[in-house]
N, C-alpha and C positions, 0 to 999 in steps of 0.2 A: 504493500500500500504506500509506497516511498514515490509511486508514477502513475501516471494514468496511463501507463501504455499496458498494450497488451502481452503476457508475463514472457511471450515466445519471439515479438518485435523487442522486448528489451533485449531479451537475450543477443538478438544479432544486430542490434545496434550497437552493443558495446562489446562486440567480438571486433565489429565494423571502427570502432575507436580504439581497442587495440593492435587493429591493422595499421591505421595512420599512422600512429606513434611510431610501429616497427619502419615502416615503410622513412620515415624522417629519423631514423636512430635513435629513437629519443627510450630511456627505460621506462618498461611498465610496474606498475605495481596495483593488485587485483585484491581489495579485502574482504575478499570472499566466504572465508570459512569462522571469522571471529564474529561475523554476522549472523551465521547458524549459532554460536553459542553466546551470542548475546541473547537469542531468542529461545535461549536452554534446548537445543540437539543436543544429541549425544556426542560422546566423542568422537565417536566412529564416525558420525556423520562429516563433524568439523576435518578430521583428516582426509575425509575423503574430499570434500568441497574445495581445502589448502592443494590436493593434488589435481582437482578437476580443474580450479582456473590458473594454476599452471601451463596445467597440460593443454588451456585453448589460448592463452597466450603465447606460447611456442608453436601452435598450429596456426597461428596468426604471422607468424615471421619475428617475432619478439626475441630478440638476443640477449638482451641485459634482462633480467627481472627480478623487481625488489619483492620479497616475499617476506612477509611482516607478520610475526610471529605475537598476536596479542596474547598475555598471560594474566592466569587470574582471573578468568571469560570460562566459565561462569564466577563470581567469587569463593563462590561454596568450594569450588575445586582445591585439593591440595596441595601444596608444593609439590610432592615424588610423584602425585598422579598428573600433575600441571607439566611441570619434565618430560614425564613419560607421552603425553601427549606430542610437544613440541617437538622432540625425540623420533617420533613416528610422523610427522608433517615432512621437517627435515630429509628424511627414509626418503622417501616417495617424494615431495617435490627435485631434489637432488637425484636421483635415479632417473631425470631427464634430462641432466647436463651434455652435454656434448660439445661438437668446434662451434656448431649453433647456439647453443644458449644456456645462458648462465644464470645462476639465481646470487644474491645476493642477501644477507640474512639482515634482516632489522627486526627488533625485538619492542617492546612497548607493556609498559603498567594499567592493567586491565582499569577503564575510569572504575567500573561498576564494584572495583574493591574499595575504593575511596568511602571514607564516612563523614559523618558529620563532624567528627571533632579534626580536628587540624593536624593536632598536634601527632595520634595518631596515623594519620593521613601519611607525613614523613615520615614512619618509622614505615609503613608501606611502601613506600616509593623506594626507601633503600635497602630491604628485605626482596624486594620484587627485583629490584636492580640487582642484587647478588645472584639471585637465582638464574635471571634471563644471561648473566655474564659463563655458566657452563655452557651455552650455544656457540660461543665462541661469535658474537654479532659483529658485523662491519660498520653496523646503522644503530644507535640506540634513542630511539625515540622519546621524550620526556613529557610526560604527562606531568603537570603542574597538581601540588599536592592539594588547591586549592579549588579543583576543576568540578568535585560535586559540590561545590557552596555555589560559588559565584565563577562569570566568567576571568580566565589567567590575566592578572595585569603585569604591567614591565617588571614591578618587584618578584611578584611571584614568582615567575619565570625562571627566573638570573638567579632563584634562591632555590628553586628547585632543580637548575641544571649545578650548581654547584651541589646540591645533595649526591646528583649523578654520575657527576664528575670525583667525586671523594671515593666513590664504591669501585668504580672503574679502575681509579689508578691503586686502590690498595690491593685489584684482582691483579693489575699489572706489575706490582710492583711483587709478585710471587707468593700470594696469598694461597694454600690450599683450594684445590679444583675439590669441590663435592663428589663422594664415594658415588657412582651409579647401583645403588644397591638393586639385587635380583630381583625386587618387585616392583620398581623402576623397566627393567629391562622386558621383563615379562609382561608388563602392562604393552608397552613399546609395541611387541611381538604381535601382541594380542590384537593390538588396533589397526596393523599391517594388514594381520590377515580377515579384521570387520572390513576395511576400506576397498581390500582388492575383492571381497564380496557382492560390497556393495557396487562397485564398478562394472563387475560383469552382469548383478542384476539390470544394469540400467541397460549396456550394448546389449541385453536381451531384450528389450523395450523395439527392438526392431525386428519384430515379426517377420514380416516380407523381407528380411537382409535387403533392402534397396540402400543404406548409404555405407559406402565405405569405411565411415568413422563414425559411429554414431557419441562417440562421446563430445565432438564437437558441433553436433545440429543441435539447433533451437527446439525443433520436432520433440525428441527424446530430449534431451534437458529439461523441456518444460513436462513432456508425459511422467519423466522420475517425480517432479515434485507434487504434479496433481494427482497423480498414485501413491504417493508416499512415503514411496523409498527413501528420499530425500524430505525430514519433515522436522519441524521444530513445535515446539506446546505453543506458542507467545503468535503462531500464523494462526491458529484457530477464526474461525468466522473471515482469515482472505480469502477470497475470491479462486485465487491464481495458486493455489495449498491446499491439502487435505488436513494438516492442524489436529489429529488425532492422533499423535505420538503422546506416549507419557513418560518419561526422565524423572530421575531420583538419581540421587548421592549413595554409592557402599564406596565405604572405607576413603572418600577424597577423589572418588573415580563416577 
């Protein structure tokens, strides 16, 4: 409900504006899958979405692409299950590198863990900052600790990019990398093989085999979501969704 177009002209209209960009060299970046879990999908959903507009970005001619890892989307999520998520995006968007195309990782403090107290708020910003620093980012994106009060002013900003700046250089200056413990990894694993499930359920979505790639038609992208395959609680009552998933939190995951 973000457009009044129709859910299958969005779709190729902004396949259509990741062409231009490739076509002028310019990098894309698609936040695709942080939008499923602001709208509480599941995980599995969210990796699969991080590796679908990848993957129509690169079918697009897209060379450079910035792939923006939001953390803490949902809040509920836990840090080793937050990881392990990211961990499994990484998998699978990386897994399409080639002389063509490249991803770039930028990472970002999910707003939706922000609260009301302030104070707070920073101790999130630099606990979330440590954590997104095992990705190893190129790009770290700063959310202003002040962003669910009010909109970020100049002070804000400069006061929250130095919180960012302090966590970074104490990773860089040879702070302990976090152990990847086994339920870390296993989560990882776990959501590899929900995403490459859900991927083949959708290239099934083309009955008649008539397109050669159906993960890049508008057709089958939009039949996953009004089927369901692809679905979040928070679409309920859109039009262009089925909105009858139901998501719950075990153990942070």
């Amino acid at each position: 409900n973000r457009s009044l177009r129709k859910l299958e002209n969005a779709i190729k209209e902004n396949q259509q504006v990741m062409k231009w960009h490739a076509e002028n060299n310019i990098p894309v970046e698609v936040n695709e899958s942080h939008h499923w879990s602001l709208r509480y999908a599941s995980d599995s959903i969210a990796v699969t979405a991080a590796y679908l507009a990848a993957y129509n970005a690169k079918k697009m001619g897209v060379k450079n692409y910035v792939a923006q890892y939001m953390f803490n989307t949902p809040p509920e999520t836990s840090f080793s299950m937050d990881l392990a998520k990211m961990l499994a995006k990484i998998e699978m968007i990386e897994s399409l590198h080639d002389e063509s195309f490249n991803s770039i990782r930028e990472t970002r403090t999910g707003l939706f863990s922000m609260t009301s107290n302030l104070f707070k708020n920073k101790g999130q910003l630099a606990s979330s900052t440590y954590l997104q620093m095992q990705l190893k980012p190129q790009i770290v994106h700063v959310v202003a600790s002040c962003e669910s009060e009010y909109a970020a002013k100049p002070d804000d900003i400069i006061e929250s990019c130095f919180i960012v700046s302090r966590v970074i250089e104490n990773i860089l200056d040879g702070s302990p990398a976090m152990s990847i413990e086994s339920a870390i990894d296993g989560r990882k694993k776990e959501l590899i093989d929900d995403a490459k499930e859900i991927l083949d359920a959708i290239k099934n979505l083309d009955y008649e085999k008539k397109f050669k790639d159906p993960l890049i038609e508008p057709e089958i992208i939009g039949k996953a979501i009004r089927k369901g395959i692809l679905d979040a609680p928070h679409l309920k009552g859109v039009p262009a969704a089925k909105g009858e998933i139901i998501t719950g939190f075990i153990k942070g995951a």
